[in-house]
N, CA, C and O atoms as a GROMACS GRO file, in nm:
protein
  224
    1UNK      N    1   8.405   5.524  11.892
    1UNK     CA    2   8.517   5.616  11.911
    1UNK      C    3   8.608   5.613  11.789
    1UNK      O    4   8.661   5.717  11.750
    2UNK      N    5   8.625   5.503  11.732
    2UNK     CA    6   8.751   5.496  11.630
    2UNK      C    7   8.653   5.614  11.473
    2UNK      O    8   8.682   5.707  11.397
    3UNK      N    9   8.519   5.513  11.511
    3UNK     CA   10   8.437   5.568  11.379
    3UNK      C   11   8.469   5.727  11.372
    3UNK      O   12   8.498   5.773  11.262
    4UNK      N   13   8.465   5.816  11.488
    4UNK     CA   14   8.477   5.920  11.534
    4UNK      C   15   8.612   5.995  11.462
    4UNK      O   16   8.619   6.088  11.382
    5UNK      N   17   8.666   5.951  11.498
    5UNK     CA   18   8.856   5.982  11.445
    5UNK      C   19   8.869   5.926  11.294
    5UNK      O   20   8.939   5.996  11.220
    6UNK      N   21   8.817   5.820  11.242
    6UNK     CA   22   8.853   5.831  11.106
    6UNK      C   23   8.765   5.927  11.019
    6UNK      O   24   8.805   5.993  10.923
    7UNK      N   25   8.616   5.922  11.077
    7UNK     CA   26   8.543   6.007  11.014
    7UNK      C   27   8.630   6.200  11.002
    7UNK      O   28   8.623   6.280  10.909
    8UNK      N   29   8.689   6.211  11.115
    8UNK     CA   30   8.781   6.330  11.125
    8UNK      C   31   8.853   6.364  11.067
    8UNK      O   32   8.880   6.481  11.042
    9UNK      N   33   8.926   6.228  11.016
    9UNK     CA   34   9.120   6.242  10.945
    9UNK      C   35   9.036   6.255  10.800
    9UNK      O   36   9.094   6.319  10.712
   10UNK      N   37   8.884   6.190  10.764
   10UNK     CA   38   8.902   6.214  10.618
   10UNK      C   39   8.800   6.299  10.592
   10UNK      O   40   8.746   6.292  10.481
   11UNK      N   41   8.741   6.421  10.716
   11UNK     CA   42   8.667   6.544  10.694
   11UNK      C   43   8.819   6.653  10.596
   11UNK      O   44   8.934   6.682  10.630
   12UNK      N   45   8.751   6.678  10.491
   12UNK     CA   46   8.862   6.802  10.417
   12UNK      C   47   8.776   6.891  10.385
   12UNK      O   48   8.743   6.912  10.268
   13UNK      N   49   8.734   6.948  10.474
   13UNK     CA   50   8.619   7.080  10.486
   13UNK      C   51   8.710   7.233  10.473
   13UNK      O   52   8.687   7.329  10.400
   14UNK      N   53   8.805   7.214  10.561
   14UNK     CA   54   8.943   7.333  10.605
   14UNK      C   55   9.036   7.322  10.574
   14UNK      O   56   9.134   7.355  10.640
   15UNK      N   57   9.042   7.258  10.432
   15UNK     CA   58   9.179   7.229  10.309
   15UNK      C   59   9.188   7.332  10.252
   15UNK      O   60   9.301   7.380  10.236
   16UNK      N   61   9.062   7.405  10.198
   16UNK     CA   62   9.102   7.492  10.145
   16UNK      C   63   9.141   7.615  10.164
   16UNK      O   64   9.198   7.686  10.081
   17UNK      N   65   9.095   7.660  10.333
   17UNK     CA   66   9.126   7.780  10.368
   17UNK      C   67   9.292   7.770  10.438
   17UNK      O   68   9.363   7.866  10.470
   18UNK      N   69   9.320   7.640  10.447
   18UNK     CA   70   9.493   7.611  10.500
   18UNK      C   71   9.569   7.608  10.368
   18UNK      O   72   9.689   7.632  10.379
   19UNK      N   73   9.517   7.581  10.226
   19UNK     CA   74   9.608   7.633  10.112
   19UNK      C   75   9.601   7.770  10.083
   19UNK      O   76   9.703   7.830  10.050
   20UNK      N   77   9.492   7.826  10.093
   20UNK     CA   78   9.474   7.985  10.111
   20UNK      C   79   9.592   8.098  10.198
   20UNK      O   80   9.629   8.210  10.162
   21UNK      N   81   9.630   8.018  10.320
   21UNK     CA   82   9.670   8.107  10.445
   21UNK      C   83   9.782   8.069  10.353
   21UNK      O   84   9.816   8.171  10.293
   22UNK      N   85   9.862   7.954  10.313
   22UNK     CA   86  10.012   7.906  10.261
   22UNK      C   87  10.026   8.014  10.122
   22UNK      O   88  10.125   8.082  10.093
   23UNK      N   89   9.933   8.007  10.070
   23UNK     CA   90   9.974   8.078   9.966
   23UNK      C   91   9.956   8.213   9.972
   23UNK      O   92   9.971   8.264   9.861
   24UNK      N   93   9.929   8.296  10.064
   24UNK     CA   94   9.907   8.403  10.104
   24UNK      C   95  10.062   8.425  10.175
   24UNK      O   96  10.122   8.524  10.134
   25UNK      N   97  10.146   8.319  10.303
   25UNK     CA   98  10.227   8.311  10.331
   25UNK      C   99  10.393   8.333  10.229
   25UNK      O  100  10.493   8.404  10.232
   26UNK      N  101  10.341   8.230  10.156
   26UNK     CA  102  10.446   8.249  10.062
   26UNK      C  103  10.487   8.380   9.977
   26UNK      O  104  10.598   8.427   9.952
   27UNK      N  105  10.338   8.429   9.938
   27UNK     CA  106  10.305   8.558   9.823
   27UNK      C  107  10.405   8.635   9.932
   27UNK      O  108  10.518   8.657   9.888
   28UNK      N  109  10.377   8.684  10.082
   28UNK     CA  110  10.431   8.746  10.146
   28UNK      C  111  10.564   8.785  10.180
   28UNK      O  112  10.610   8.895  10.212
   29UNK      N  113  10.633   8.628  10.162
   29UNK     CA  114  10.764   8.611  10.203
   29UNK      C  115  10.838   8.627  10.030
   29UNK      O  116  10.960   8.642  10.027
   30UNK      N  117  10.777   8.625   9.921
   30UNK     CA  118  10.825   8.643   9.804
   30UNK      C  119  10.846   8.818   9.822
   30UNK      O  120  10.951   8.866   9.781
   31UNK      N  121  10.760   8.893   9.873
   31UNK     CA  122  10.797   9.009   9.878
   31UNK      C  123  10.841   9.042   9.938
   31UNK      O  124  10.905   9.127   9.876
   32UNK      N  125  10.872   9.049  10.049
   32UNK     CA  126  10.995   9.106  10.136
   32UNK      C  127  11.113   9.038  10.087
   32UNK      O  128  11.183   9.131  10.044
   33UNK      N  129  11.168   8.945  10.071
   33UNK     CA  130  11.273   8.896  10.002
   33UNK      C  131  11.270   8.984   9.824
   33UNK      O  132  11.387   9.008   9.796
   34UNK      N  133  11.215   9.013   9.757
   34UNK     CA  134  11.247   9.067   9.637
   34UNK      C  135  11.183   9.211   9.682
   34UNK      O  136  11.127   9.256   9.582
   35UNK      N  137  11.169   9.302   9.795
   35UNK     CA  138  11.139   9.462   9.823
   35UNK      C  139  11.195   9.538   9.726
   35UNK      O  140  11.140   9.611   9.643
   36UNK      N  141  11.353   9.505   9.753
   36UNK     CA  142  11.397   9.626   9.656
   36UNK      C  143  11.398   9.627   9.544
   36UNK      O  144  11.414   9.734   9.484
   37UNK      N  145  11.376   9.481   9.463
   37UNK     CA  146  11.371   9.497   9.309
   37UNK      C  147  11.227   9.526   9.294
   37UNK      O  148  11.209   9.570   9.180
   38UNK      N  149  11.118   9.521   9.360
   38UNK     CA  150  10.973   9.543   9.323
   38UNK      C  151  10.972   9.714   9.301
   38UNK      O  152  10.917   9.774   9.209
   39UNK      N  153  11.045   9.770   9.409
   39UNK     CA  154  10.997   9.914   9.438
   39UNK      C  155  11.054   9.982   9.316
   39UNK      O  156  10.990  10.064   9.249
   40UNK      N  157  11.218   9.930   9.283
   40UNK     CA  158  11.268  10.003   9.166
   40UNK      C  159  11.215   9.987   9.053
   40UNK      O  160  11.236  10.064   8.959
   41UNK      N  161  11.116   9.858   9.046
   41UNK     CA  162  11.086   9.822   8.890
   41UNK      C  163  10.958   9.925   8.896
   41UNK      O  164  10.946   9.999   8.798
   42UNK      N  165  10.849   9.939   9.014
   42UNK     CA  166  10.792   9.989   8.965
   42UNK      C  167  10.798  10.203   8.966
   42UNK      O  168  10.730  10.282   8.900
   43UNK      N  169  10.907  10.228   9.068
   43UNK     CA  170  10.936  10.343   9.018
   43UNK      C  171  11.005  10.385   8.860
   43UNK      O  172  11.014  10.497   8.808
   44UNK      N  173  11.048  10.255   8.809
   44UNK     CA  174  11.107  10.284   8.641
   44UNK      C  175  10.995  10.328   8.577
   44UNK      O  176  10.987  10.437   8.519
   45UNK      N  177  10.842  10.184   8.593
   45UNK     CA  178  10.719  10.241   8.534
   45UNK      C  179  10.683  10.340   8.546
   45UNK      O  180  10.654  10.402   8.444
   46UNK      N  181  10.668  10.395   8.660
   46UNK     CA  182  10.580  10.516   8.690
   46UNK      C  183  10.660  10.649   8.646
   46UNK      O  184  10.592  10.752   8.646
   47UNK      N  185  10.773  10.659   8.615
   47UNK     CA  186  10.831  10.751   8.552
   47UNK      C  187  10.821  10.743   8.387
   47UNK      O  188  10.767  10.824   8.311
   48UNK      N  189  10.900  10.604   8.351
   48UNK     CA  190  10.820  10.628   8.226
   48UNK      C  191  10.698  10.653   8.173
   48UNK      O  192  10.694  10.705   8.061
   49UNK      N  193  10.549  10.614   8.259
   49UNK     CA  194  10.468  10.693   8.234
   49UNK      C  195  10.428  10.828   8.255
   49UNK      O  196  10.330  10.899   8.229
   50UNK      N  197  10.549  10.840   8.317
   50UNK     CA  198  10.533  11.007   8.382
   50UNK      C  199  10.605  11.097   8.253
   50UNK      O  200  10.580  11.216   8.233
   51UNK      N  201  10.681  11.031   8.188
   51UNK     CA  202  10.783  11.115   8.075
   51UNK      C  203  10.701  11.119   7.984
   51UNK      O  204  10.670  11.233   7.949
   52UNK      N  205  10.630  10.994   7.904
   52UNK     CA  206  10.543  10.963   7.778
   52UNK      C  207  10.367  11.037   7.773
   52UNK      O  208  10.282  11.077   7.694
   53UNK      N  209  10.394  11.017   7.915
   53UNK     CA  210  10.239  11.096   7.911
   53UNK      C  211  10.257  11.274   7.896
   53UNK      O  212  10.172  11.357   7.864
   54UNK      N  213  10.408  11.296   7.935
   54UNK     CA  214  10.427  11.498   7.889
   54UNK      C  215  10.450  11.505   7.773
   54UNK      O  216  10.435  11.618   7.726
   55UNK      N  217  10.497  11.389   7.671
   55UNK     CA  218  10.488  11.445   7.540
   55UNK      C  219  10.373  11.467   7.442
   55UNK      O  220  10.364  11.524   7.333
   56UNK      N  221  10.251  11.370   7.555
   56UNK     CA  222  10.163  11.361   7.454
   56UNK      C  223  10.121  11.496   7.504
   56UNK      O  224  10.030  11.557   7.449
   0.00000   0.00000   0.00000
């Protein structure tokens, strides 16, 4: 039984898909906390490519 449970605590098979979900978590919560500076920065881009691309 014990063999059972230590063999368990030092299986790290599902380490990597639990740093996966965290950093997926975080990526998430970085964007809703910075929404409005993402949307404006990239409406600046897309206009400036919208201006530079009518002169050419």
């Amino acid at each position: 039984m014990l063999r059972k449970i230590k063999s368990a605590l030092k299986d790290n098979a599902g380490m990597g898909v639990i740093e996966v979900i965290l950093i997926i978590v975080v990526l998430i919560g970085l964007v809703i906390i910075f929404k409005g500076q993402i949307t404006s920065l990239v409406n600046s881009i897309l206009s400036k490519i919208t201006t530079q691309a009518n002169r050419i």
